[in-house]
C-alpha positions as CSV (number, residue, x, y, z in Angstrom):
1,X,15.7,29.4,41.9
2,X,16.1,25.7,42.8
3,X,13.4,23.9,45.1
4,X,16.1,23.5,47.9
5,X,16.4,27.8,47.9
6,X,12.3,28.1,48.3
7,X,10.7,28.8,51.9
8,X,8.9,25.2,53.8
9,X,5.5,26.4,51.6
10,X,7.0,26.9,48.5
11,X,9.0,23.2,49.2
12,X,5.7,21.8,49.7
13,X,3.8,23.4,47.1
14,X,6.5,22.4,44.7
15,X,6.8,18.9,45.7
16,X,2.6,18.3,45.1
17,X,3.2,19.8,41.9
18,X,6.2,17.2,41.1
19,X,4.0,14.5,42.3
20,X,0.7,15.4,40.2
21,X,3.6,15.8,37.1
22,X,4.8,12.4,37.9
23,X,1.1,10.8,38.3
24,X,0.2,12.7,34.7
25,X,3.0,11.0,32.9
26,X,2.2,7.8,34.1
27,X,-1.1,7.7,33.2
28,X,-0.1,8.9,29.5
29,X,2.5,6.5,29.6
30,X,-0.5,3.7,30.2
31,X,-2.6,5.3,27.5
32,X,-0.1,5.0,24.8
33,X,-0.8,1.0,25.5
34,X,-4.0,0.6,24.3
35,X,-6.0,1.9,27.9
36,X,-7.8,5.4,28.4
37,X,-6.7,8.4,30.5
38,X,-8.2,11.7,30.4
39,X,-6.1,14.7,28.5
40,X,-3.8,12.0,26.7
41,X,-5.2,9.3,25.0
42,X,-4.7,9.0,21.7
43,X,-7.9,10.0,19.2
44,X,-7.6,7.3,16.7
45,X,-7.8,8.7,12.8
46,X,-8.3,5.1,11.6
47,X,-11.1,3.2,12.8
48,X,-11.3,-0.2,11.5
49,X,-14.9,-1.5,10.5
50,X,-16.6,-3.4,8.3
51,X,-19.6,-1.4,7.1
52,X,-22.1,-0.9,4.2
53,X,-23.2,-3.2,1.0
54,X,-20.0,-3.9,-0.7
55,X,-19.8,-3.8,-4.7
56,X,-19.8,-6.2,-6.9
57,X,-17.5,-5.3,-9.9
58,X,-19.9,-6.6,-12.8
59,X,-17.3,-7.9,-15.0
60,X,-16.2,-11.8,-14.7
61,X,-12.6,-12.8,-14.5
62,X,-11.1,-9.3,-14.4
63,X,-8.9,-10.1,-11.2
64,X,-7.9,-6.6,-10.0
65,X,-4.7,-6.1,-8.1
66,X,-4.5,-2.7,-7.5
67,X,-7.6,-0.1,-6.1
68,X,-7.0,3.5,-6.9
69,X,-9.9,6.3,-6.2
70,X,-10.2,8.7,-9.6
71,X,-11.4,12.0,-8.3
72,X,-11.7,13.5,-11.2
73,X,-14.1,10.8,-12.5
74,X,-15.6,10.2,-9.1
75,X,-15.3,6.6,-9.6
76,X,-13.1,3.9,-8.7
77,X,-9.8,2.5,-10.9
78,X,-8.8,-1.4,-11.1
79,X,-6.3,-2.8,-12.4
80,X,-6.8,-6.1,-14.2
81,X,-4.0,-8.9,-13.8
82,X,-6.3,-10.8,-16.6
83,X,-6.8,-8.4,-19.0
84,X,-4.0,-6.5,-18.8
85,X,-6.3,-3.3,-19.0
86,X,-7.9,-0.3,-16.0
87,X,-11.1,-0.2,-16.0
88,X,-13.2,2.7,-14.0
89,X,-15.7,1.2,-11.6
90,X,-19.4,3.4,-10.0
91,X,-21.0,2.4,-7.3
92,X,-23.3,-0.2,-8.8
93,X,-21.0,-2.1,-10.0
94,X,-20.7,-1.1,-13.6
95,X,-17.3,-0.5,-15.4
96,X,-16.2,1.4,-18.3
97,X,-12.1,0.4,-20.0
98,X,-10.0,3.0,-19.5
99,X,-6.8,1.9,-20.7
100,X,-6.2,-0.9,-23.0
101,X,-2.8,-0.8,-24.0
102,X,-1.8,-4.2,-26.5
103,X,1.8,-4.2,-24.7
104,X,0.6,-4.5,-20.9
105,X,0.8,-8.2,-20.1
106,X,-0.9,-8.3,-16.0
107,X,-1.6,-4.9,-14.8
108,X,-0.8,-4.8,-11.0
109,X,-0.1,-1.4,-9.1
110,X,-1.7,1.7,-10.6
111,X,-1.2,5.2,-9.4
112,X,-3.5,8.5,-10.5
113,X,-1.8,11.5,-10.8
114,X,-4.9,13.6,-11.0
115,X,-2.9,17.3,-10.8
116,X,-1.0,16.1,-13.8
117,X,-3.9,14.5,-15.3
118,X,-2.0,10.7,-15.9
119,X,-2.3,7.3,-14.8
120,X,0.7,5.0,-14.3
121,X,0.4,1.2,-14.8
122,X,2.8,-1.1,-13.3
123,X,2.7,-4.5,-16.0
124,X,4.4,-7.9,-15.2
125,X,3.7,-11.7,-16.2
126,X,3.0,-14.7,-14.4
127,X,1.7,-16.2,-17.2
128,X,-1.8,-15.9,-16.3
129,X,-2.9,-13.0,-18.6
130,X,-5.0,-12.9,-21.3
131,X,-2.2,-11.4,-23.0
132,X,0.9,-13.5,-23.0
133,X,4.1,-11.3,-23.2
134,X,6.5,-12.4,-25.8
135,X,9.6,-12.5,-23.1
136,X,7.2,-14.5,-21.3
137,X,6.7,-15.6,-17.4
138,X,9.1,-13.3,-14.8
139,X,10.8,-11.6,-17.5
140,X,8.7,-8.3,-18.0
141,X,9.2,-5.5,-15.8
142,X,7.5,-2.3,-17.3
143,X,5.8,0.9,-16.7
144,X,3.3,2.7,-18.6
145,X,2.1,6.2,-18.5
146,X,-1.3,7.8,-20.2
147,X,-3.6,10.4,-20.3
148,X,-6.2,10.3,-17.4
149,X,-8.8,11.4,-18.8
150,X,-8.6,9.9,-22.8
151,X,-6.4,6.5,-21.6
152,X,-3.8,7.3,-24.6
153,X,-0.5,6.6,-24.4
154,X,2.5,8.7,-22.9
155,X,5.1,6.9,-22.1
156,X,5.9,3.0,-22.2
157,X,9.4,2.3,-20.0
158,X,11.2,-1.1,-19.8
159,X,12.7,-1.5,-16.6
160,X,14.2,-5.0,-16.8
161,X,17.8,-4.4,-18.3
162,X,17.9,-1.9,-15.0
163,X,18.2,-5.3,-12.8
164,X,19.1,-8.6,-14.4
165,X,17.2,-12.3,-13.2
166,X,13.5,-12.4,-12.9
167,X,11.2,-10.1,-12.4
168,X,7.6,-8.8,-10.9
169,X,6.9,-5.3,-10.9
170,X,4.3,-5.0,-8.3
171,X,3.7,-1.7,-6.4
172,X,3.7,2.1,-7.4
173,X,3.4,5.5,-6.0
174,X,4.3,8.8,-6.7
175,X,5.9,11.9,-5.1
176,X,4.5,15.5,-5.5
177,X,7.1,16.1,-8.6
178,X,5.4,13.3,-10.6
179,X,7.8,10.6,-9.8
180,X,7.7,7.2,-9.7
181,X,8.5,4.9,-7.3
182,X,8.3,1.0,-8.6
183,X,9.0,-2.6,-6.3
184,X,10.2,-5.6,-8.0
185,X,9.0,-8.2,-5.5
186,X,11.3,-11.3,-7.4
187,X,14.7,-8.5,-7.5
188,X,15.7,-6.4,-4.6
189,X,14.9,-3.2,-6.6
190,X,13.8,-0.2,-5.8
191,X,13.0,1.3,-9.6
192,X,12.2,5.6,-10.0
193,X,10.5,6.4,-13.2
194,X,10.3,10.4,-13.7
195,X,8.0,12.5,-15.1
196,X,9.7,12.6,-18.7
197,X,9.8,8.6,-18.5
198,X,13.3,8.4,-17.6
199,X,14.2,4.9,-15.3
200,X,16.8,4.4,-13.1
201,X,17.8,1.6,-9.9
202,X,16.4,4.0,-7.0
203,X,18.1,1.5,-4.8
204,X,19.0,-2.5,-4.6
205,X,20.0,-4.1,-1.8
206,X,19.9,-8.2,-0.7
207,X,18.0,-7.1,2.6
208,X,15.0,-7.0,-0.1
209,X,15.5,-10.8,-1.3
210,X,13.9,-13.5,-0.1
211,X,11.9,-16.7,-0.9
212,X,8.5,-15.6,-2.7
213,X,7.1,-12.3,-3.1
214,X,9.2,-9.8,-1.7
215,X,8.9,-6.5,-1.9
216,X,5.6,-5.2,-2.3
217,X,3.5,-2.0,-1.4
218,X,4.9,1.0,-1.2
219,X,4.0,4.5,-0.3
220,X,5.7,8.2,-0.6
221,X,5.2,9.9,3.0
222,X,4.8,13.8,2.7
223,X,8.1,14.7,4.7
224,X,10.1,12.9,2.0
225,X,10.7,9.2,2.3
226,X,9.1,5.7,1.3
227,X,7.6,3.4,3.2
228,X,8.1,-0.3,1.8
229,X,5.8,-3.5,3.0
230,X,8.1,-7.0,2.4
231,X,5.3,-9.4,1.7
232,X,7.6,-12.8,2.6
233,X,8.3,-11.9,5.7
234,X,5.9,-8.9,6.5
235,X,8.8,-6.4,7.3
236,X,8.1,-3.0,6.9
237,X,10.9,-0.4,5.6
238,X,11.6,3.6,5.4
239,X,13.6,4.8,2.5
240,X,14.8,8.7,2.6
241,X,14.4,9.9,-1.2
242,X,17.0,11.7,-0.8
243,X,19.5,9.3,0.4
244,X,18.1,5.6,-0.4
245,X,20.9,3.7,1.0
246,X,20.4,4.6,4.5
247,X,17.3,2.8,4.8
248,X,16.0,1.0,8.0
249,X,13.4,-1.4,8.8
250,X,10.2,0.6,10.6
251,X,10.5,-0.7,14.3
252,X,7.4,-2.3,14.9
253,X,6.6,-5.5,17.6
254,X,4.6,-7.1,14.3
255,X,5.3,-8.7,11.4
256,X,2.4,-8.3,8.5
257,X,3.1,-12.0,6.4
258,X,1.2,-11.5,3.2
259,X,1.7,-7.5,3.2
260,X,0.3,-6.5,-0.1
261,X,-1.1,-2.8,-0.2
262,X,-0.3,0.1,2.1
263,X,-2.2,3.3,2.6
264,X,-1.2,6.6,3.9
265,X,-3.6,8.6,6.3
266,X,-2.1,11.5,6.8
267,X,1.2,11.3,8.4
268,X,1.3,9.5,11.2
269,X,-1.0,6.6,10.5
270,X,-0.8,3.3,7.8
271,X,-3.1,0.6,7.0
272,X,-1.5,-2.5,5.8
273,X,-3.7,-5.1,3.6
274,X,-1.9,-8.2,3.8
275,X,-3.4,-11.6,2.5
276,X,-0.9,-14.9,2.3
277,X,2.8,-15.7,2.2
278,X,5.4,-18.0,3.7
279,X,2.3,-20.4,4.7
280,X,0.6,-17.6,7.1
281,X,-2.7,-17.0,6.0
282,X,-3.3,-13.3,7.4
283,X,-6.3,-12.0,5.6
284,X,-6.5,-8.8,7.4
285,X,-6.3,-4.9,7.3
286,X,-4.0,-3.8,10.0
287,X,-4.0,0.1,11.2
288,X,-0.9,1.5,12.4
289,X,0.6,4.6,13.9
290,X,4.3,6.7,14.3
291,X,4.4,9.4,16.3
292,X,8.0,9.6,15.6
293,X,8.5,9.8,11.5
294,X,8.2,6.1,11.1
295,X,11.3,5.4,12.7
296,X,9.0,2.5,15.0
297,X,5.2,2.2,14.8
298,X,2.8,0.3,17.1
299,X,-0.1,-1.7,15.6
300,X,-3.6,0.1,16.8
301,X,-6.3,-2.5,15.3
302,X,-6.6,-5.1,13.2
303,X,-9.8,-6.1,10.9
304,X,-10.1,-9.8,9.7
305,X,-11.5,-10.1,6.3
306,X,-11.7,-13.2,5.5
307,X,-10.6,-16.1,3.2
308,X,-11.0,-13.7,0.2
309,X,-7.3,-13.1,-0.6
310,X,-7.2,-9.1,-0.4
311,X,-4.7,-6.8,-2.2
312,X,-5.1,-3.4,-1.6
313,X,-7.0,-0.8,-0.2
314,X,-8.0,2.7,-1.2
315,X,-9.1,5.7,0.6
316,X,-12.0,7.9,-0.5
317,X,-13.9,10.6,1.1
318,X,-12.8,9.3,4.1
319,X,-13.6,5.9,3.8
320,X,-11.1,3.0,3.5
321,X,-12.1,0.4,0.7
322,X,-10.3,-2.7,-0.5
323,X,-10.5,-5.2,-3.2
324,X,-10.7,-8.9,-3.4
325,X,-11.6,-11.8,-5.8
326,X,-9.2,-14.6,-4.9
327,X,-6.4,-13.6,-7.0
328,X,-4.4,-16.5,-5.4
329,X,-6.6,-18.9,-7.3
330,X,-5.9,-17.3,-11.0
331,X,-2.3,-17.3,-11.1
332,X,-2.6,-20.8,-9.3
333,X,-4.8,-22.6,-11.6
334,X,-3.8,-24.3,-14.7
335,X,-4.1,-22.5,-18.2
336,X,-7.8,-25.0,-18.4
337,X,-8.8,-23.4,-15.2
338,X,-8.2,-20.2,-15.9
339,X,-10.9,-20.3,-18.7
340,X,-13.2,-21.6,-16.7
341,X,-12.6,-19.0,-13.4
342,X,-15.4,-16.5,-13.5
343,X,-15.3,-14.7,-10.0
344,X,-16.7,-11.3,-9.8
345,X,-14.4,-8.7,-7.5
346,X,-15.6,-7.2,-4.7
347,X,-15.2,-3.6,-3.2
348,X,-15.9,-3.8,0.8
349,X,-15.6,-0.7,3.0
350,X,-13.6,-1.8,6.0
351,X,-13.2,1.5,8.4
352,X,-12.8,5.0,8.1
353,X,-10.6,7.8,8.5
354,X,-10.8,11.3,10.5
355,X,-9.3,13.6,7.9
């Protein structure tokens, strides 16, 4: 029955009710900016905060990229841009070689596949290894797969004749198949890497180009599709796996210069670690939300960490880690530098998360 069929009371009583209905909205509608309002403010699942002692990794020069959280082992996995090597990491400190494979050059992303028991390594070279690649500086683009718990070899797969010019395999991540999803921040590629070791171009595009270090982190989201951080120019993209090509760029009022590792909390919230690019010095975690699938995202709080150059971030038991030890300054010294560097990493919790 429409309002204008109801008795004077009814009119009334319905009119009050439109009213309070109108007031509620609005008051949502102010929460959603950052203010509170009873019955609709967000809860935030990612609180940003720098707590605790961090780690020191005891190991000189090592220059991890990439943090990963081994829950099998219980301890932490770095990646070594040095060494070319993963090592495990405990809470003191201490760390044990996991992999050492002769053919990895700079190990950046890592990815544990714990159901499968595997590790993937993502290995590049910016001629700053300990390991000089015989191709040599921008021209390896590789993948390698081993046994998580022994650190033997599985599989060992060249991606550079997928995508000619230079190269710089950087971030990984996996779906629930065992797939691989790799970013070549100097080509606009997209690599996939499947379980049997098999490579193909996921997807290329120009909108991926750019001066620098492009493409960067990257994520797989639960209801199928990637999420992509563009460290030049801080752009953050959402790929459909099933249809790669009609990717967009995440509506956000941000850009994150210097985005470096992404982390997935659940699925409607993101914390980007960006450090430097394009002359913006960020140095920063920032936590973000979707309540839409990604399709825009508002920033909800941002942590300063520092002139310490951070990578990545990790999270464990429902804390939110990252890793830093200048990397900026290894790849930018000379080769007599380099010998010379000796910079412990460091772990440092920076928030939380309400799983």
């Amino acid at each position: 029955m429409s309002i204008m069929n109801r008795t004077p009371s009814a009119r009334r009583t319905a009119a009050r009710s439109a009213r309070a209905g109108l007031t509620a909205r609005a008051l949502c509608a102010v929460a959603t900016i950052g203010l509170t309002a009873a019955g609709c403010a967000r809860t935030e699942v990612v609180t940003l905060e720098r707590t605790g002692q961090p780690i020191t990794v005891h190991r000189p020069a090592l220059y991890p990229e990439t943090i990963e959280f081994d829950s099998s082992r219980g301890k932490f996995l770095v990646s070594s841009f040095r060494e070319g090597a993963i090592y495990a990491v405990d809470g003191d400190g201490g760390v044990s070689r996991v992999v050492d494979d002769p053919r990895l050059c700079s190990v950046l992303g890592i990815a544990v596949d714990v159901e499968r028991g595997r590790l993937w390594a993502v290995s590049s070279d910016l001629g700053a290894s300990v390991k000089p690649s015989a191709a040599g500086p921008k021209n390896v683009a590789a993948v390698g797969v081993y046994d998580l718990a022994t650190g033997k070899a599985i599989h060992y797969v060249d991606l550079a004749p997928l995508s000619p010019g230079a190269h710089l395999v950087n971030g990984i991540a996996l779906d629930s198949a065992g797939n691989a999803y790799v970013t070549d921040s100097f080509s606009p590629t997209i690599y996939k890497v499947d379980s049997q070791g098999n490579a193909a171009v996921f997807l290329r595009d120009e909108r991926f180009a750019g001066d620098g270090i492009n493409l960067n982190g990257v994520v797989v989201h639960p209801d199928g599709y990637l999420l992509v951080v563009k460290k030049s120019d801080g752009s953050l993209f959402k790929v459909p796996l099933a249809d790669p090509s009609r990717f967009s760029r995440v509506d956000v009022a941000e850009r994150f210069v210097g985005g470096d590792g992404l982390t997935l909390v659940g699925k409607k919230d993101l914390v980007v670690v960006a450090n430097q690019a394009a002359g913006v010095a960020s140095n920063a975690a920032f936590s973000l939300s979707s309540e839409d699938g990604w399709s825009t995202a508002r920033l909800r709080a941002v942590q300063r960490l520092g002139d310490v150059y951070p990578t990545t971030g990790v999270l464990r038991d429902g804390k939110l880690y990252v890793i830093y030890s200048k990397l900026n300054e290894l790849i930018q010294s000379s080769p007599e530098q380099r010998e010379r560097l000796q910079v412990e990493a460091t772990i440092q919790q920076i928030g939380s998360a309400a799983l």
